[in-house]
C-alpha positions in Angstrom: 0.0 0.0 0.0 1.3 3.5 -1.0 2.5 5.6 2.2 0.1 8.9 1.3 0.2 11.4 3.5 -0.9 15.5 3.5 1.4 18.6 4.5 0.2 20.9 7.1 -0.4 24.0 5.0 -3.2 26.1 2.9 -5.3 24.7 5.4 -6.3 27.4 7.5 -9.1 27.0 8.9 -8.0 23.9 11.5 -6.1 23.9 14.6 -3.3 21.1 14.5 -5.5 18.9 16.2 -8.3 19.7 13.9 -6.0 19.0 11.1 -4.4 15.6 12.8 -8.2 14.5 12.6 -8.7 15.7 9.5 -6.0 13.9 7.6 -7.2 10.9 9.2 -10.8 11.4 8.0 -9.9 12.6 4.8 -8.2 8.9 3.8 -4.3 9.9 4.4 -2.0 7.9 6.9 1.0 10.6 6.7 1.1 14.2 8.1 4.0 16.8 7.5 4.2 19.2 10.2 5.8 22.3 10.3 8.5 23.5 13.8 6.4 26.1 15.0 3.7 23.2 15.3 5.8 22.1 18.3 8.4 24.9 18.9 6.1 28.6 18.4 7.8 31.1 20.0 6.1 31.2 23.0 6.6 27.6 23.7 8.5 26.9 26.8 9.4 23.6 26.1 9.0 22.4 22.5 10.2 18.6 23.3 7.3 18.0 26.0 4.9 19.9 23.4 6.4 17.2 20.4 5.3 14.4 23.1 1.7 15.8 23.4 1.6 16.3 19.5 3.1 12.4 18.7 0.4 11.1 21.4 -2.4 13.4 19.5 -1.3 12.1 15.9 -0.9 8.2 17.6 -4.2 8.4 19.2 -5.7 9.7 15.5 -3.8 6.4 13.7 -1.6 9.2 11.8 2.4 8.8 11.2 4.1 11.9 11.1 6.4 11.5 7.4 9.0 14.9 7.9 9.5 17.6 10.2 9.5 21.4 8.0 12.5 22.8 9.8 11.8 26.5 8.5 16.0 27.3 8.4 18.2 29.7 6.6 21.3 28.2 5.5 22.2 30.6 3.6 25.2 32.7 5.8 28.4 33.3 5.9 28.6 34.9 9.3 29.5 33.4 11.8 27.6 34.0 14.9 24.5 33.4 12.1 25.4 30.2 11.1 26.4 28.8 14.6 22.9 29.9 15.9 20.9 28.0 12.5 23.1 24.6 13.0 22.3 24.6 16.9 18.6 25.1 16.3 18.7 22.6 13.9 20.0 20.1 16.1 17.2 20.8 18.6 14.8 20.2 15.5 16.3 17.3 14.6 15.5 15.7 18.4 12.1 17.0 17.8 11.9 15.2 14.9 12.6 11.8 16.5 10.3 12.9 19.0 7.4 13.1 16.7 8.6 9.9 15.2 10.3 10.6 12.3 14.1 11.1 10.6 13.0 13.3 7.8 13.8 17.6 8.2 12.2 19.1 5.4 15.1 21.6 5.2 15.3 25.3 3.5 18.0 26.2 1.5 17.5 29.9 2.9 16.6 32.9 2.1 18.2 35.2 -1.2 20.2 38.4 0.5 23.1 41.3 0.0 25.4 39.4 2.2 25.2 36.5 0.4 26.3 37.0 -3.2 24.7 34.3 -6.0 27.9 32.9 -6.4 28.7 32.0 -2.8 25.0 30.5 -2.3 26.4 26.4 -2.6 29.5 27.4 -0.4 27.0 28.9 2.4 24.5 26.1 2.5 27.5 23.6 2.0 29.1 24.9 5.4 25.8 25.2 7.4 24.9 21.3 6.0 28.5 20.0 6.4 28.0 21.2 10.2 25.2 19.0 10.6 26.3 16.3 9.3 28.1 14.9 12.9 24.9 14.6 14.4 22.5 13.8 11.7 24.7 11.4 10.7 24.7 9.6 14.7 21.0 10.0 14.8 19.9 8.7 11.1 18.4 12.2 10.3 17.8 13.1 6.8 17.7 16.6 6.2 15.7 17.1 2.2 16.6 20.3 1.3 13.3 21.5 -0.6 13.7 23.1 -3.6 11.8 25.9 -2.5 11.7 29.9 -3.1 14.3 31.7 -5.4 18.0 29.9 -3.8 17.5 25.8 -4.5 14.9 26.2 -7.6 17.5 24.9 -9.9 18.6 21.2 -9.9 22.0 21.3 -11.3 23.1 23.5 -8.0 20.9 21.3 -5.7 23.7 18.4 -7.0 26.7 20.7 -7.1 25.4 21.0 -3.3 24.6 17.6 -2.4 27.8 16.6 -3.9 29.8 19.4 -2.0 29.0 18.3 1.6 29.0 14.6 0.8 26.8 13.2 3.2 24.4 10.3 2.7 22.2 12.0 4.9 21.7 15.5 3.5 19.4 15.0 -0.5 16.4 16.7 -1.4 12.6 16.9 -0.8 11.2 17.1 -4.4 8.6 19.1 -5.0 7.2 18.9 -8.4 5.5 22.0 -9.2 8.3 24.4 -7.6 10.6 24.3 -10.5 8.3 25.6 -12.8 7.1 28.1 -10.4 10.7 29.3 -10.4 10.3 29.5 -14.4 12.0 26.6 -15.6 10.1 24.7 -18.9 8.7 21.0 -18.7 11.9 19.8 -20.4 14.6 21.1 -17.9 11.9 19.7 -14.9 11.9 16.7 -16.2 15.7 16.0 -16.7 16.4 17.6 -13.0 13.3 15.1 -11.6 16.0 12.6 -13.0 19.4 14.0 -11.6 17.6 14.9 -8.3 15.6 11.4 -8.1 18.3 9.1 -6.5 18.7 12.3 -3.4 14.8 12.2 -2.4 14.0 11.4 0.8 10.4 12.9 0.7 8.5 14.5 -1.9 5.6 17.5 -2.2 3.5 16.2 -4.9 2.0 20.0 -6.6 0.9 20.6 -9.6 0.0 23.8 -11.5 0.3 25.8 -14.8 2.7 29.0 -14.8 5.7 30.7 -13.7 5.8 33.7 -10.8 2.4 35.9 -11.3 0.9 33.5 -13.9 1.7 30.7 -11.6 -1.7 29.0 -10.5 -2.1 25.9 -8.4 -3.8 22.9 -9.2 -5.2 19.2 -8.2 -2.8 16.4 -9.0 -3.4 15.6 -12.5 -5.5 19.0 -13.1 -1.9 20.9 -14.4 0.8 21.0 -16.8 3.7 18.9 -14.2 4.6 15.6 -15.9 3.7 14.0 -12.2 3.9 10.3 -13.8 7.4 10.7 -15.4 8.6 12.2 -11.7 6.9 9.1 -10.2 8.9 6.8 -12.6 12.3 8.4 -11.8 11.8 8.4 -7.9 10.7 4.5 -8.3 13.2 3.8 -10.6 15.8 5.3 -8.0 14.2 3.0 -5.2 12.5 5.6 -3.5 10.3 4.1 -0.9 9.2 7.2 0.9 6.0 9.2 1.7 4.2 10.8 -1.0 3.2 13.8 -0.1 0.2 16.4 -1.2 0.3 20.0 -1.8 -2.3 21.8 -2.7 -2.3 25.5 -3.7 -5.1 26.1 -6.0 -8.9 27.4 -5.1 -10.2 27.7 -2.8 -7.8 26.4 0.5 -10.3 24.3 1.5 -10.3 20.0 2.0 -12.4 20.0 -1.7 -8.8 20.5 -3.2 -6.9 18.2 -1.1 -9.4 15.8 -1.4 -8.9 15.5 -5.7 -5.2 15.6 -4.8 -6.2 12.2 -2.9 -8.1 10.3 -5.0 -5.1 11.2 -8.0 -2.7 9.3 -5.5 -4.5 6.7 -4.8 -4.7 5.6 -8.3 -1.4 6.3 -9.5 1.3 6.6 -6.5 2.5 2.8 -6.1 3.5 1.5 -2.7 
């Protein structure tokens, strides 16, 4: 049976529990939850809230399937990157916690004091810094190809390559690249370069780049899903798929569609 599970986002109108239930409801096993789900910031102590939130998602018969870290790797100061790689240590336990070894993990954020060039050399050194204790624990960390730093595949292997841990690949989201602006043909050879990295996946689809970008149910766009399907099986992926949803309106009506689409096409 295909592990099929939901992230928690565009959902707005449920509290975490409401969404917890939900999921389970709705027909998925697997929930993505983001930090601040456990660790807001006026959470005094995230790890005992991670224990109430893996009893809440046990009692509801859901797995958790990643952890959204909600980092920025992208530094080359000091005092900056010491403070990201100790928080991400923390998430990492929090993780575990929750009952799983996947960090969805951001590249970070585009700024001045990170030139283009030195993007690869500042995510390398935050990731290469993490890789003593995700490496100890079994973490993965998927850096998600996500926003305007990690939207392009051929540096998501230059930077996979570059820290050289089995434990640091990618979570592929299918719809992001051409977000970014990349055509169907590019997508498709990086879903093939990127494949044999994945530890978990954001199955979107859409049509568009930027402000002509619109969302869509699985199946519904103009994202080869089937031929990224193929590639991840044919790298021995045996991971959560995962649904996003960003079209109209953010209700379950979407998510729903995005359901029934896995369910008939995402193998176990």
């Amino acid at each position: 049976m295909a592990k099929i599970g939901v992230i928690h986002y565009n959902l707005p109108r449920f509290t975490l529990d409401g969404f917890v239930k939900y999921a389970k409801l709705a027909g998925f096993d697997y929930v993505e939850l983001q930090s601040r789900d456990v660790w807001a910031p006026e959470t005094a102590n995230p790890e005992e809230e991670a224990k109430k939130v893996r009893k809440m998602c046990d009692d509801a018969g859901i797995k958790v399937s990643a952890l959204a870290a909600q980092n920025d790797f992208v530094l080359l100061d000091e005092t900056a990157i010491k403070a990201q790689v100790e928080r991400m240590k923390r998430v990492c336990q929090l993780a575990l916690i929750l009952g799983t070894n996947v960090i969805r993990t951001e590249g970070g954020a585009a700024k001045d004091a990170v030139p283009k060039e030195k993007w690869v050399d500042a995510m390398a050194g935050c990731l290469s810094r993490c890789a003593p204790f995700i490496e100890k624990d079994d973490v993965k960390l998927a850096v998600d190809n996500h926003g305007y730093v990690t939207n392009d595949g051929d540096l998501q292997l230059k930077l996979f390559k570059k820290v050289g841990s089995k434990n640091v690949g990618s979570n592929l989201d299918t719809m992001n690249y051409r977000w970014y602006g990349n055509d169907l043909d590019t997508i498709d050879r990086y879903y093939k370069s990127i494949a044999p990295y994945v530890f978990h996946t954001h199955l979107k689809d859409g049509t568009g780049s930027r402000e002509n970008y619109k969302g869509a149910a699985l199946g519904d766009g103009e994202i080869h899903l089937q031929y990224a399907i193929e590639c991840l099986l044919g790298a021995g992926y045996q991971g959560v798929w995962c649904a996003e949803y960003e079209g109209p309106p953010p209700t379950g009506e979407g998510y729903a569609k995005c359901l029934a689409w896995m369910k008939a096409n995402c193998p176990a």
